[in-house]
C-alpha positions, 0 to 999 in steps of 0.5 A: 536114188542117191549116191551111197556114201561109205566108210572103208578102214586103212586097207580098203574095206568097207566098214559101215553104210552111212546112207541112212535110208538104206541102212534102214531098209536093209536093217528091215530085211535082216529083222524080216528073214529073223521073224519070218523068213528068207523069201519074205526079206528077199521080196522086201529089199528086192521091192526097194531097189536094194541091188542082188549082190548086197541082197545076197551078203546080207541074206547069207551072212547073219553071222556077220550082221550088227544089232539091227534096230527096225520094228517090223510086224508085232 
């Protein structure tokens, strides 16, 4: 896997992934908590080596997420 490569603003913090590839996958797991549930977005990121801190981040804080684009299932 690659080094991912961040963005962080004057005071050191992170502001967007610019790893196109993990953007993609962790937009993935956002849509599939939002049309399935938790535990199916879980398994999904778990499944493509997305680490359990950012797992958890994303999982817990969708007050935070920016407008995902992924098409999952219809």
């Amino acid at each position: 896997m690659t080094k991912k490569s961040l963005l962080y603003d004057h005071a050191g913090m992170r502001l967007q992934r610019v790893d196109a590839r993990s953007r993609h996958i962790v937009e993935c797991g956002i849509a599939m908590q939002s049309r399935y549930n938790t535990v199916c977005a879980l398994e999904y990121l778990k499944s493509h080596n997305v680490g359990a801190a950012v797992i958890e981040r994303v999982l817990s804080h969708q007050a935070l997420h920016r407008p995902v684009f992924c098409a999952i299932g219809a």
